[in-house]
Phi, psi and omega in degrees: 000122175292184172234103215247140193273153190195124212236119174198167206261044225145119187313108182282128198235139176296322184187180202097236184315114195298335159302343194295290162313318159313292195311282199313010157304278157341291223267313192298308152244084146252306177284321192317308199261313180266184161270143161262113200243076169314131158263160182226086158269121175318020198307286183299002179106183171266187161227135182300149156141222185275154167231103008271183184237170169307151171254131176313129159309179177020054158202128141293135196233154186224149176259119180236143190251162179274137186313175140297320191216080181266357193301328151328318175302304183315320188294329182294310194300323185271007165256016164263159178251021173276292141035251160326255169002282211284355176275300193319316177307295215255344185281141354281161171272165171283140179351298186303308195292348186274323180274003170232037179284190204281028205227026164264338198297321193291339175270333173278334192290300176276336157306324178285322213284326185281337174281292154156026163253118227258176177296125159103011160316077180320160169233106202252101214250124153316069201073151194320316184319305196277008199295353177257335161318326176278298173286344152305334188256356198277330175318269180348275174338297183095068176286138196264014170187139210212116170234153200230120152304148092348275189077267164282201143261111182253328156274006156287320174308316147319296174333263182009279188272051173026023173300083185273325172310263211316328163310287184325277222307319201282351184294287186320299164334291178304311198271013167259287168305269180341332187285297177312000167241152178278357180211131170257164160199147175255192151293271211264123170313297174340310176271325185329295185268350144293009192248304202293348168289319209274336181219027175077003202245153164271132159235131180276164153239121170254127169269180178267171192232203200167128182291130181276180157259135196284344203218159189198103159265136203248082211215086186279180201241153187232114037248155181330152169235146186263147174241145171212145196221148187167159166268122228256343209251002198251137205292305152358290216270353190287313141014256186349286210283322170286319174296347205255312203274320192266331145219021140299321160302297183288344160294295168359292191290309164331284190317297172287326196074006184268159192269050186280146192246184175233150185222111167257158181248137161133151193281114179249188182249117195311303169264040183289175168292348166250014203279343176266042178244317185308341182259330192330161160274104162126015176285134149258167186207074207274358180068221150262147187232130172300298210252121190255338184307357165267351149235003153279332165307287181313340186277148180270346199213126143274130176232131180254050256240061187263115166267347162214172172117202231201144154096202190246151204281080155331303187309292218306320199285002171291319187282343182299287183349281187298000179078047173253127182277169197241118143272131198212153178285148148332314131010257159306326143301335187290117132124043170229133193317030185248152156293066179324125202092313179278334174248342175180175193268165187223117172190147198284304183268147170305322207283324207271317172302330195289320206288322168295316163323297186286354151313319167303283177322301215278296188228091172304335176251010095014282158319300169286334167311330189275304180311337192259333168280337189284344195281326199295327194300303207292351163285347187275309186230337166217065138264140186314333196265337159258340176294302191331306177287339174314299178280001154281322179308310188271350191250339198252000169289096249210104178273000000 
């Protein structure tokens, strides 16, 4: 059995953080064929959950901390003049690429190497930020083959919340890098093929997936509880998660005349912008939950009120997995095989989300209509067990 090496911005986890979750996508099939050795430079944070946490078989994971000391790397690099260019092109990086730069390589390079991956190791480098560090460590290796996730448009996503120097930075970024590598691939077809017009590039799509569960006891709770379940820490769902409680939820309650309450999920920062929720009345503010299936069981709704962001939605397709039916903006739905009405309700503005809630609350078995189908798509098409071969497929091909 060979070895595929995998560079990611971030600890890969079955759930909680939805990158967390994308890498450990990667990383599961990926061991059906190799041994597997995550290097983790920490860009993205930690992924929530237990310390320690369970280990995966055959996969090794290294920690690389951000250094003390790279300048020998830097130095090594700017006497290349391939190098050179490519600095000249592309600086400044975007934030995220600056706490991981390629000038890190010789340390994550001798961490895989301790780990026990030898010359000519493919490499599979986790979002765009790591994409010049990957080819630098992939250099280093002589990997004999080099693939890059995405996952988002991280410069739409800029564009978006009007950051634009950061836009500007990830436009640069890709169309310097990305070209070095051998296969790119996103989440969502939609971006797949707005990244790949925009720089020339074939982008594959593996979307994300979600472990179905074989059984789903269903038991919601009266008076309704609305669910929004997301990473608290990504601004989208911070978003979201104030739209769902300040106006979605009390049109509900007007509508129904009922005490429905709401329950978020997700690890946030206490002294944030959602840290005034936790008093709310009928607010739960739960932070992270290892185990959720027990409150998609209890929930009438998962509601997803995302007015921006990027790549395709892991929650929604989690809350399908478990049979909950779903309202979501276009947003949260955009670039996933789904029907408004057939897999979930669809609608833009709070008054318009409230008003599909109460439609729920109203014919509940509405609602299990929506849910078995939207369950069925996702056995079909974004379960770990139908994507896998899709990403064996984008890994195994050996330039």
């Amino acid at each position: 059995m060979g070895v595929q090496a995998v560079l990611a911005p971030i600890e890969p986890a079955p759930a909680g953080n939805g990158l967390a979750m994308r890498t450990a996508q990667f990383v599961d099939a990926a061991r059906e064929a190799f041994e597997v050795v995550v290097a983790v430079v920490p860009a993205a944070g930690r992924a929530p959950g237990p310390d320690p946490r369970p280990r995966l078989d055959r996969v090794t994971l290294v920690q690389v901390g951000p250094p003390d000391e790279h300048r020998p790397g830097l130095t090594e690099l700017v006497s290349d003049a391939r190098w050179r260019e490519r600095f000249r092109r592309s600086l400044p990086f975007p934030a995220l690429a600056g706490a991981a730069p390629p000038s890190m390589a010789p340390i994550v390079s001798r961490a895989l190497e301790r780990a026990g991956v030898g010359p000519g190791t493919p490499l599979h480098v986790v979002r765009s930020y790591l994409g010049p560090l990957g080819i630098a460590v992939a250099e280093r290796l002589g990997s004999s083959s080099c693939t890059l996730d995405l996952d988002d448009d991280d410069e739409e996503l800029a564009r978006d919340v009007g950051d634009l120097d950061q836009a500007d930075a990830y436009h640069r970024l890709v169309a310097i890098f990305a070209p070095a590598y051998s296969r790119v691939c996103a989440a969502s077809p939609l971006e797949a093929v707005a990244i790949g017009d925009r720089h020339g590039l074939e982008v594959t799509v593996v979307p994300n997936a979600v472990v179905v569960p074989p059984a789903v006891e269903r038991s919601p709770v009266d008076p309704p509880d609305l669910l929004f379940v997301g990473n608290l820490s990504y601004a989208p769902n911070v978003d979201a998660a104030l739209t769902l409680v300040t106006g979605v939820l009390p049109a509900v309650r007007r509508a129904t005349g009922r005490a429905v309450t709401a329950t978020i999920v997700g690890s946030f920062d206490p002294a944030g912008p959602l840290a005034g929720l936790a008093g709310a009345d009928g607010v739960g503010l739960l932070g992270y939950v290892a185990d959720l299936a027990p409150l998609y069981a209890r929930a009438s709704a998962a509601v997803v009120p995302l007015r921006w962001g990027s790549g395709t939605s892991i929650k929604l397709l989690e809350a399908f997995a478990h049979r909950v039916p779903v309202v979501a903006t276009p947003v949260a739905a955009r670039g996933l095989a789904v029907v408004d009405r057939i897999h979930l309700l669809v609608a833009e503005q709070p008054s318009e989300l409230a008003e599909r809630v109460v439609e729920l609350v109203a014919h509940p078995e509405y609602g299990r209509d929506l849910a078995e189908e939207a369950r069925t798509l996702v056995e079909r098409r974004y379960s770990r067990s139908a994507v896998a071969p899709i990403i064996g497929a984008f890994l195994a091909e050996r330039t």
